[in-house]
Legacy VTK file of the C-alpha trace (Angstrom):
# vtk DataFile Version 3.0
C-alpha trace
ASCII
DATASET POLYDATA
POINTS 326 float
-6.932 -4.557 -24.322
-8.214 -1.292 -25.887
-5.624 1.635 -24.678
-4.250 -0.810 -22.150
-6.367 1.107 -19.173
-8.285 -2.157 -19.255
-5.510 -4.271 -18.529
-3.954 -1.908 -15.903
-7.542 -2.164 -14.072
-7.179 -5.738 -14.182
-4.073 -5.737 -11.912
-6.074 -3.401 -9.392
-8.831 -5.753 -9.208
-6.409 -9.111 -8.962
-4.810 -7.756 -6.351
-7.977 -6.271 -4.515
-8.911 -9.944 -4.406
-5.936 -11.086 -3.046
-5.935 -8.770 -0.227
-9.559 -9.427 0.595
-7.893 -13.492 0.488
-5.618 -12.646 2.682
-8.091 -10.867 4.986
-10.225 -14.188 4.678
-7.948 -16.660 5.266
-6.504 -14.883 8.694
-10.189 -14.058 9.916
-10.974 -17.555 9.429
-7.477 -18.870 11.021
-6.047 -20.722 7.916
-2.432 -20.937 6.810
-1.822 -21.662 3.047
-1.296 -24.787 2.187
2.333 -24.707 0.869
2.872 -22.990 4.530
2.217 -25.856 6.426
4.151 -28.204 3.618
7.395 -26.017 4.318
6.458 -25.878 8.152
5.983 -29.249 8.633
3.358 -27.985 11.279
-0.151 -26.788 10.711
-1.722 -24.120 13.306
-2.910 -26.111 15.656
0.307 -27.218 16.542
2.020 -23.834 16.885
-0.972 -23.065 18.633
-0.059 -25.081 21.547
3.121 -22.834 21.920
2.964 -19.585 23.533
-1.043 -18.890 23.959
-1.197 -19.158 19.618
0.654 -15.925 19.754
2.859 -17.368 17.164
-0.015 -17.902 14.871
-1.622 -14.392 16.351
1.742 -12.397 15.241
2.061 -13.946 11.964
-1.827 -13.378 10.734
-1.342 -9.643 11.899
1.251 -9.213 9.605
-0.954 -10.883 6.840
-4.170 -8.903 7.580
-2.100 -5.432 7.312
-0.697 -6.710 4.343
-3.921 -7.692 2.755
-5.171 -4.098 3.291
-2.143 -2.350 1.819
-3.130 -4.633 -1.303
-6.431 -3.541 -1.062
-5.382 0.117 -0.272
-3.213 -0.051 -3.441
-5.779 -1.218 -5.563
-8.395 1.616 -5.086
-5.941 4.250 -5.875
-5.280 1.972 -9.363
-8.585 2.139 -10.332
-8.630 5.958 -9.716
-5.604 6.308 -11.598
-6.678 4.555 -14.378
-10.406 5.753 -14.540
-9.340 9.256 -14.327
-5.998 10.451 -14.758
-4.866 8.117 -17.367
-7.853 8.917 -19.091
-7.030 12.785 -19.157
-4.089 11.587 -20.109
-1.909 12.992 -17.731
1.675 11.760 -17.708
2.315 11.777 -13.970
0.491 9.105 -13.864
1.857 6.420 -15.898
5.058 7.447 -14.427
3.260 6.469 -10.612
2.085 3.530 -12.193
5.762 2.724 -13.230
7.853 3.745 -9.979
4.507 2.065 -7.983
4.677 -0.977 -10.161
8.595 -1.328 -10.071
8.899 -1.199 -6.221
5.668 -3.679 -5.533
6.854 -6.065 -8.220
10.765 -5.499 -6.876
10.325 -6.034 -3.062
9.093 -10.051 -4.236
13.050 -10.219 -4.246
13.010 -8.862 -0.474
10.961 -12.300 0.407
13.876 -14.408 -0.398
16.252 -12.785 2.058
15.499 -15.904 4.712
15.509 -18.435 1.755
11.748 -18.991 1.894
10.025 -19.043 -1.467
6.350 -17.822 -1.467
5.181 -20.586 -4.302
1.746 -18.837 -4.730
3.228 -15.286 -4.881
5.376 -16.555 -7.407
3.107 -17.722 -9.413
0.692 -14.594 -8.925
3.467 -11.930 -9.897
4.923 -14.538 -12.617
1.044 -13.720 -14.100
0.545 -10.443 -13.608
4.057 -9.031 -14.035
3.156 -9.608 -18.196
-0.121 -8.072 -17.939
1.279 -5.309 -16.066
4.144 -5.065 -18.618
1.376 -4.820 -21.836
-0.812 -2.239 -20.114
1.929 -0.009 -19.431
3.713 -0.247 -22.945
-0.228 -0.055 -24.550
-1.005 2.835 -22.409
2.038 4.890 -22.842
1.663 4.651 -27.011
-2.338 4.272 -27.521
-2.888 8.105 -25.197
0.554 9.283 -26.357
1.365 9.844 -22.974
4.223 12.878 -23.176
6.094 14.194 -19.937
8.958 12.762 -18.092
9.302 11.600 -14.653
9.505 15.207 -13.833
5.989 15.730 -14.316
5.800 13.686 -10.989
7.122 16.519 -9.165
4.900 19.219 -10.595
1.844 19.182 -7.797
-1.433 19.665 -8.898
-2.165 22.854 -6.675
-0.352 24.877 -4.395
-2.373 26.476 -1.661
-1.363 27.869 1.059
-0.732 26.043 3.930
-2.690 28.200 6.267
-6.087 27.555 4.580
-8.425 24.738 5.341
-7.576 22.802 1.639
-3.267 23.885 2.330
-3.514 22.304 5.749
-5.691 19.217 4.963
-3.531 18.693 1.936
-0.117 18.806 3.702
-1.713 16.098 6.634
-2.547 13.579 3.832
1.072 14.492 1.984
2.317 13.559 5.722
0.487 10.734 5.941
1.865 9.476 2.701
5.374 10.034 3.602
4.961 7.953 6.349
3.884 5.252 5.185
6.506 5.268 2.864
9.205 5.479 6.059
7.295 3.007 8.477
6.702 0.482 5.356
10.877 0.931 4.751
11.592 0.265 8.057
9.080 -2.936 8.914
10.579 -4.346 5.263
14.205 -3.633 6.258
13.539 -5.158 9.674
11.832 -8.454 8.197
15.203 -8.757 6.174
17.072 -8.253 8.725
16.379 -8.799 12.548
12.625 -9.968 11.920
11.280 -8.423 14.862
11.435 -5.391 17.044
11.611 -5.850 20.750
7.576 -5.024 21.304
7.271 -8.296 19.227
9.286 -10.321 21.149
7.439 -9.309 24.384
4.367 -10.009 22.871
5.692 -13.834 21.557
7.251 -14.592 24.414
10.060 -16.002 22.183
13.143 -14.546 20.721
14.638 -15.493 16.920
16.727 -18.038 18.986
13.978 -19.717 20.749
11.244 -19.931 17.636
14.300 -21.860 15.996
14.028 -24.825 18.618
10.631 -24.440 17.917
11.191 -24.761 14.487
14.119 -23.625 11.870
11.429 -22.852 9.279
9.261 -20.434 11.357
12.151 -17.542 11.609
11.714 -17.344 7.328
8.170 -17.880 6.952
7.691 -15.044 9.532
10.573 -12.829 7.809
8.847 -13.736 4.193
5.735 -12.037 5.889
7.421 -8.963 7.458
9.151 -8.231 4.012
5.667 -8.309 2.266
3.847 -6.444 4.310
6.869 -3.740 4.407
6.949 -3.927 0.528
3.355 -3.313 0.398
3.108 -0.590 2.662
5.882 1.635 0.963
3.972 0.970 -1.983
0.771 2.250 -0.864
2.302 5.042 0.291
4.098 5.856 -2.622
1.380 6.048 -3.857
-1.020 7.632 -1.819
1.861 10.403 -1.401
1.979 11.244 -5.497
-2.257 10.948 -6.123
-2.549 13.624 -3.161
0.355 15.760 -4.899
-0.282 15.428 -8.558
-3.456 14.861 -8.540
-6.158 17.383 -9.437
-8.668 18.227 -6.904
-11.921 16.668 -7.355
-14.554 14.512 -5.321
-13.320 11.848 -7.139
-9.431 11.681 -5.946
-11.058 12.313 -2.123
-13.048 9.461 -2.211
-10.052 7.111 -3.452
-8.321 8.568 -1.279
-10.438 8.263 1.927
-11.061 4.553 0.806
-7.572 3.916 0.545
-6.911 5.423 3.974
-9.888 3.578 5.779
-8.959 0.229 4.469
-4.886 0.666 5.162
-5.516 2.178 8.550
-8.106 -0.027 9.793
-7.040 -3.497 8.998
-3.324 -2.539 10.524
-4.764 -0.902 13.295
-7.572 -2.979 13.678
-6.343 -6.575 14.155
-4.132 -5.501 17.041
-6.469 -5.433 20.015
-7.794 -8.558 18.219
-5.063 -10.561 18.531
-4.033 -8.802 22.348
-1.213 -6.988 20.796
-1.798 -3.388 22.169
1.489 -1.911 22.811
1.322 1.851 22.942
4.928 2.469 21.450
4.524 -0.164 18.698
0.953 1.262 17.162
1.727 4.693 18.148
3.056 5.317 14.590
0.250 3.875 13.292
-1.888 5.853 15.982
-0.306 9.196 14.711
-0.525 8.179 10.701
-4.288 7.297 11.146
-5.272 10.921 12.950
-2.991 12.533 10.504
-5.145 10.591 7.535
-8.820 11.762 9.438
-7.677 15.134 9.936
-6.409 15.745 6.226
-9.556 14.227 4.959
-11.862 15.596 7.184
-10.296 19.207 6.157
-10.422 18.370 2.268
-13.678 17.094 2.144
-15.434 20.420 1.383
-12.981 22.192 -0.803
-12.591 19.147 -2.542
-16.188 17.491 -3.721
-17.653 21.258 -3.807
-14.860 22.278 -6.005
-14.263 25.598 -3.594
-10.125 26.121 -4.374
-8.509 29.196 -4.750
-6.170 28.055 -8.010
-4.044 30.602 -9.732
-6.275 33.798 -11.859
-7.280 32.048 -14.886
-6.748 28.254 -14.121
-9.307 25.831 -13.719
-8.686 21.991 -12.845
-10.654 21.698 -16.106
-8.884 24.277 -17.716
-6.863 23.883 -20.917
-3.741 25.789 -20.052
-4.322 23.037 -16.496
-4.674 19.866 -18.667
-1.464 20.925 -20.444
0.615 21.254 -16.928
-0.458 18.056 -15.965
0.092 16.508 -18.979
3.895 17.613 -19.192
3.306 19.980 -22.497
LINES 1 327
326 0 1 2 3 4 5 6 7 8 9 10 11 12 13 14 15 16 17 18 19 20 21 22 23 24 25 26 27 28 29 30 31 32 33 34 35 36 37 38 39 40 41 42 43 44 45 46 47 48 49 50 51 52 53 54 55 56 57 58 59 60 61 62 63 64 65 66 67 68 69 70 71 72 73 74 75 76 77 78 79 80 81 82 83 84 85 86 87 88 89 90 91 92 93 94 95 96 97 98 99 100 101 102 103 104 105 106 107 108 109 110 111 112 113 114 115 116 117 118 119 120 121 122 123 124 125 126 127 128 129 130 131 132 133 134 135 136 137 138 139 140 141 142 143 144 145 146 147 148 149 150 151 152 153 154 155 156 157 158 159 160 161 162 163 164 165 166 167 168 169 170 171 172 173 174 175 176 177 178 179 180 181 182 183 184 185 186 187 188 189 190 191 192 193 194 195 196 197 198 199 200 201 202 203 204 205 206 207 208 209 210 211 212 213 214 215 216 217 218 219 220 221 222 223 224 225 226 227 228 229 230 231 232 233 234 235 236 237 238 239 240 241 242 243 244 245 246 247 248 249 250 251 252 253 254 255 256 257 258 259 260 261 262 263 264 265 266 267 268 269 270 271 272 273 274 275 276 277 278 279 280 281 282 283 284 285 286 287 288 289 290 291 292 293 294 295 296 297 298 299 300 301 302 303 304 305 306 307 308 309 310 311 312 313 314 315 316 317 318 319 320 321 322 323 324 325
């Protein structure tokens, strides 16, 4: 367990795996098996409704969702690998708020009365290994700082500079993935679907329930994950980018993170036919936000060329002691 980084990294990599699952089982068109229990119907049937755009709709909400996971997990492991180990307190208070809302929106899948057996299981196990590495890692790096230090960014440059600019896109980006992932989970506990899905079904709430009274929560369970997932990640995302000190490191998380969010959501639409401009067009505006930002931090972030305050250094001292919350 050592300082409890180990367990913390353990999470990232579970649920890394379980997003690259989830991205299996929908490339290869497979339900889970408890689905089609609760269903009574496996996908060849509901593929005889509607073209399969039943089946289509409900493995593009699982293939975003298994790249949020994903997303989520590469900015864990750069969390852990370097922040935690400088010991800086903002970020066991992201791993906290970040850990509280992903574990917390598993309550937002039971708002249709569907219970995810597997996910239940899952969190059941890592919600204790979670709980360890955060109470290990707070005490073993004496962690100081409150949940103030969250708010303290790294840097400030300005904004009209190639590193200000680039910086606020990816902040941007962030904060909306935070308000798109709020709004897809409060839909998926509410309504389900937005009228650009019901076009693209062919089938309102009312009609997939002579279809079949199960499909309406199955398909809200799904909605409410990938929501959860996505506010997550962009949680997230938002805090690394503003807490988190400059370095080649951090921009390669980052741009992982981005890559693997943007293009599984993005991605799977025109694979599935569903290419309504007004739906992606959020998506369309977050992922040229996200290529801009990086594209612009790239250079003053792996060369190390930022103008920081006279006599500050990201490996400075009087630095280290900011960001730790001294």
């Amino acid at each position: 367990m050592g300082d409890g980084r180990p367990l913390l990294s353990f999470v990232a990599v579970v649920l890394m795996l379980s997003g690259w699952f989830a991205l299996f089982l929908s490339a290869t068109g497979h339900f889970l098996p408890h689905d089609v229990h609760y269903l009574g119907m496996d996908k060849d049937q509901l593929c005889a409704i509607k073209q399969c755009r039943i089946v289509h709709f409900m493995f593009h909400d699982r293939v975003s969702f298994g790249g949020a996971l994903i997303a989520i997990s590469w900015l864990y492991l750069w969390l852990v690998e370097f922040s935690l180990r400088a010991r800086e307190a903002w970020a066991w208070w992201l791993f906290l708020l970040s850990g509280t809302l992903g574990f917390g929106s598993f309550l937002a899948y039971l708002g249709y009365g569907y219970l995810d057996s597997w996910h239940g299981i899952a969190t059941l196990f890592l919600l204790p290994v979670y709980i360890l590495g955060m109470i290990r890692t707070r005490r073993a790096l004496e962690l100081r700082g409150s949940p103030g230090s969250l708010f303290r960014p790294a840097v400030k440059p300005p904004l009209l500079t190639r590193f200000g600019l680039g910086r606020a896109l990816l902040l941007a980006t962030g904060a909306g993935m935070i308000l798109g992932g709020a709004t897809i989970l409060i839909v998926g506990m509410t309504s389900v679907f937005v009228p650009q899905d019901i076009r693209y079904i062919g089938l309102d709430a009312a009609a997939l329930n002579g279809v079949n009274p199960r499909l309406l929560p199955l398909i809200a369970h799904d909605r409410a994950g990938f929501g959860g997932g996505i506010v997550t990640c962009g949680v997230i995302f938002f805090f690394c980018v503003w807490c988190g000190r400059p370095a080649k490191s951090l921009w390669q998380a980052v741009t992982l993170a981005g890559f693997t969010g943007f293009a599984s959501a993005i991605g799977v639409h025109p694979l599935i036919g569903y290419t309504d401009f007004v739906h992606l067009s959020p998506a369309y505006a977050g992922a040229l936000m996200f290529l801009v930002g990086i594209a612009l931090c790239r250079k003053p972030m792996c060369e190390q060329k930022l103008a920081l305050p006279e006599g500050l250094s990201p490996s400075s001292p009087t630095f280290e002691a900011s960001r730790s919350g001294n």
